[in-house]
C-alpha positions in Angstrom: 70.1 -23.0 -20.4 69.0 -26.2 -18.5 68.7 -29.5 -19.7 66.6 -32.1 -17.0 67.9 -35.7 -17.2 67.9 -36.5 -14.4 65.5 -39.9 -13.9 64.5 -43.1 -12.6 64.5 -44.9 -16.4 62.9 -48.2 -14.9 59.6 -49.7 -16.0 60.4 -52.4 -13.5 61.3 -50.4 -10.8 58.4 -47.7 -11.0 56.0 -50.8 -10.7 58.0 -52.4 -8.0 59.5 -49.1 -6.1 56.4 -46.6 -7.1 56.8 -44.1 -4.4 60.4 -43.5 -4.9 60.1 -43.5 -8.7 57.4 -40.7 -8.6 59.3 -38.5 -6.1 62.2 -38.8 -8.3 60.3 -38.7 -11.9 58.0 -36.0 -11.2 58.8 -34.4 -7.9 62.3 -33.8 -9.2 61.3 -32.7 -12.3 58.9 -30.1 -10.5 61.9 -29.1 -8.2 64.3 -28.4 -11.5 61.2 -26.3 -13.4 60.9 -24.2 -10.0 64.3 -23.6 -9.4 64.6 -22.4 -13.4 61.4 -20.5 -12.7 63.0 -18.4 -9.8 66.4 -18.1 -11.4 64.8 -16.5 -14.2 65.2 -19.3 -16.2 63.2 -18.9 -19.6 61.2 -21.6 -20.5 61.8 -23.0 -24.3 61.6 -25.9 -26.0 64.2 -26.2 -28.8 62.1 -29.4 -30.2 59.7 -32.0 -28.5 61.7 -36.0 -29.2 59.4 -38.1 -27.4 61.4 -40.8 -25.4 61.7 -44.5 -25.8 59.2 -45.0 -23.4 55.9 -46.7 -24.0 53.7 -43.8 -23.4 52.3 -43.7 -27.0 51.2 -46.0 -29.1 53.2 -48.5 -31.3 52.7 -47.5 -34.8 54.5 -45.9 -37.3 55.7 -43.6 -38.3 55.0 -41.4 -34.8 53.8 -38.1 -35.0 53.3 -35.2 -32.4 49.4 -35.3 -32.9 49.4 -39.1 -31.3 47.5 -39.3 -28.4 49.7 -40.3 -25.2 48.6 -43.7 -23.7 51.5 -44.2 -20.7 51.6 -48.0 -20.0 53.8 -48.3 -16.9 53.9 -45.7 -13.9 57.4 -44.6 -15.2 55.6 -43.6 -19.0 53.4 -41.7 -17.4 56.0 -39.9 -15.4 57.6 -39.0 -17.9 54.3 -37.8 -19.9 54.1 -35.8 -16.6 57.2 -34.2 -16.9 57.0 -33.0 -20.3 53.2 -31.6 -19.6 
């Protein structure tokens, strides 16, 4: 089993520092789903939590058939990563 946390969990910095912020946010997490990928790893998802982050909207209560709408580079990593 493998659990990805690894991260760049910076609004600020994924605006200021975009280049490293995507090769960490979504290159990394492309390196990790490769590496499970030839290790056998089988891909599962024991239950989708959406993150903090502001990638959907802000009303309430949130449900899984939201729309995504990333407003910071590091949202939309992070809406990368779990596509």
């Amino acid at each position: 089993m493998v659990f990805h946390e690894a991260a760049i969990p910076s609004v600020p910095r994924s605006i200021d520092e975009p280049l490293s912020s995507h090769e960490v946010n979504i290159d990394g997490a492309f390196h990790v789903l490769r590496a499970c990928a030839d290790g056998g790893v089988e891909a599962r998802s024991l239950r989708r939590i959406r993150p903090r982050h502001t990638a959907i909207p802000r009303l309430l209560p949130k449900v899984e058939t939201m729309l995504p709408s990333p407003r910071s580079p590091y949202a939309l990593q992070k809406l990368v990563g779990e596509y």
